[in-house]
C-alpha positions as CSV (number, residue, x, y, z in Angstrom):
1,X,0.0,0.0,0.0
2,X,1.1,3.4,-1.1
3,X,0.0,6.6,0.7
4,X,0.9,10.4,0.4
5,X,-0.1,13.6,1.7
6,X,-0.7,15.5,-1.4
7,X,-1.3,18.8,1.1
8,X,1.9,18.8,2.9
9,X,4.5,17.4,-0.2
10,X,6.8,19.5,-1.7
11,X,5.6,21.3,-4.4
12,X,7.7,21.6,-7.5
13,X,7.5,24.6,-9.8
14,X,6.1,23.3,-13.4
15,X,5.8,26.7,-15.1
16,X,5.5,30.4,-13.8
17,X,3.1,30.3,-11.3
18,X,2.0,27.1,-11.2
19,X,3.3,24.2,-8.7
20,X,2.3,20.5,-8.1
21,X,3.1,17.6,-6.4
22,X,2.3,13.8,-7.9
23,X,1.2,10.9,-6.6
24,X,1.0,8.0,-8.3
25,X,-0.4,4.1,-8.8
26,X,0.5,1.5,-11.7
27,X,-2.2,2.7,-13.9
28,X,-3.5,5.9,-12.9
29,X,-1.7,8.8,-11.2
30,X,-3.0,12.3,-9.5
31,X,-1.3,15.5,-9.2
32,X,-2.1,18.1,-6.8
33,X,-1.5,21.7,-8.4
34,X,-1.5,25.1,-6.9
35,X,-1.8,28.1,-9.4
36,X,-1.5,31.5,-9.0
37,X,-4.1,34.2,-10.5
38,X,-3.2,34.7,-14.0
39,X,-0.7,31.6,-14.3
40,X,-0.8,30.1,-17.7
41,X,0.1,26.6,-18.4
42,X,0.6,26.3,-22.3
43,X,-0.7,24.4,-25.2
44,X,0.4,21.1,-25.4
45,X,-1.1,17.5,-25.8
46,X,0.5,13.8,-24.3
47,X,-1.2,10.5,-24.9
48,X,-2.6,10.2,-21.4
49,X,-6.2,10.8,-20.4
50,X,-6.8,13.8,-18.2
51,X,-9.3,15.0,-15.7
52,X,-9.3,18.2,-13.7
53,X,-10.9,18.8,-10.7
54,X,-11.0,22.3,-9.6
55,X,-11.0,22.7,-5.5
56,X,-10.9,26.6,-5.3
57,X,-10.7,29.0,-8.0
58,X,-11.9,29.0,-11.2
59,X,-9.6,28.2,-14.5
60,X,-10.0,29.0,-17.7
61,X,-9.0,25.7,-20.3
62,X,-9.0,25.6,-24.2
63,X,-9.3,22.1,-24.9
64,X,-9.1,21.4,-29.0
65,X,-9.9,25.3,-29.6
66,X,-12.8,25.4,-27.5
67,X,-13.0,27.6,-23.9
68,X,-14.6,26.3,-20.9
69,X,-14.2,27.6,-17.6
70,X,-14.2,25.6,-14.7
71,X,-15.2,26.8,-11.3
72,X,-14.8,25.0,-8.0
73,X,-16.1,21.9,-7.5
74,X,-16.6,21.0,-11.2
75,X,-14.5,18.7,-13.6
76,X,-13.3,18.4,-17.2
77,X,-12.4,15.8,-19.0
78,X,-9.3,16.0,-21.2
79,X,-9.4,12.7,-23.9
80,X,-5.8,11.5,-25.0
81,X,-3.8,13.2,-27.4
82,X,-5.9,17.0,-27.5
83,X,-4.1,19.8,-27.5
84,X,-4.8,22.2,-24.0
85,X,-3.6,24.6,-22.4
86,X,-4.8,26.4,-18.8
87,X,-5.1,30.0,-17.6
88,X,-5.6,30.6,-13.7
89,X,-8.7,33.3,-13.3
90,X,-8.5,33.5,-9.8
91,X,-6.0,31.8,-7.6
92,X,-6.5,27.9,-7.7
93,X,-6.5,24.4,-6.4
94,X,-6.4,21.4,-8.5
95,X,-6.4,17.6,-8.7
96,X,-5.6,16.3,-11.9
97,X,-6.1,12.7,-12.7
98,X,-4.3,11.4,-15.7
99,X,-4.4,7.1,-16.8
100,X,-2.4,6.1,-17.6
101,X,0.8,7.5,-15.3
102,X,2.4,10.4,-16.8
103,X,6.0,8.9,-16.3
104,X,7.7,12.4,-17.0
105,X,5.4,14.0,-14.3
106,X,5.8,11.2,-11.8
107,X,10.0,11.6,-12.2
108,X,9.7,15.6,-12.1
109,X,7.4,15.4,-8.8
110,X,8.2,12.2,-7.6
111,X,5.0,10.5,-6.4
């Protein structure tokens, strides 16, 4: 049995703004992130599924050219392989849940 403190980890810096902290199973991992109002985290795509769940805050994400914003206490999906990028609207809290394991997030965070 694994188990981890997502709250109290070390957070890494990923980009300006925006830190996180991993955690992470044989087929399915989370990350904890913590972004700052107005943080950006830029287009880009990876094979992995992805869903974010926003804690507190509210996000802004362009998901295959299309906007959403996501408020506290909703979730979007992310299928494998679109293009997405992330702008913090107000400072934020979220877990992201990606299957499966992002291996280069899991050795950058550790998890």
């Amino acid at each position: 049995m694994k188990k981890k403190n997502l709250f109290d980890s070390p957070h890494h810096q990923v980009f300006p703004g925006v830190s996180a902290s991993a955690f992470g199973g044989e087929k399915v991992m989370l990350m904890h992130a913590i972004l700052e109002r107005g943080a950006t985290v830029p287009e880009h795509s990876h094979p992995e599924e992805q869903i974010s769940f926003v804690l507190e805050g509210r996000l802004a994400f362009q998901i295959d050219g299309e906007v959403c914003e996501v408020a506290a206490g909703e979730a979007v999906h992310i299928p494998s392989g679109a293009a997405h990028a992330v702008r913090a609207l107000e400072p934020s809290l979220v877990v992201d849940v990606f299957s499966p394991v992002r291996l280069d997030l899991i050795e950058k965070l550790g998890g």
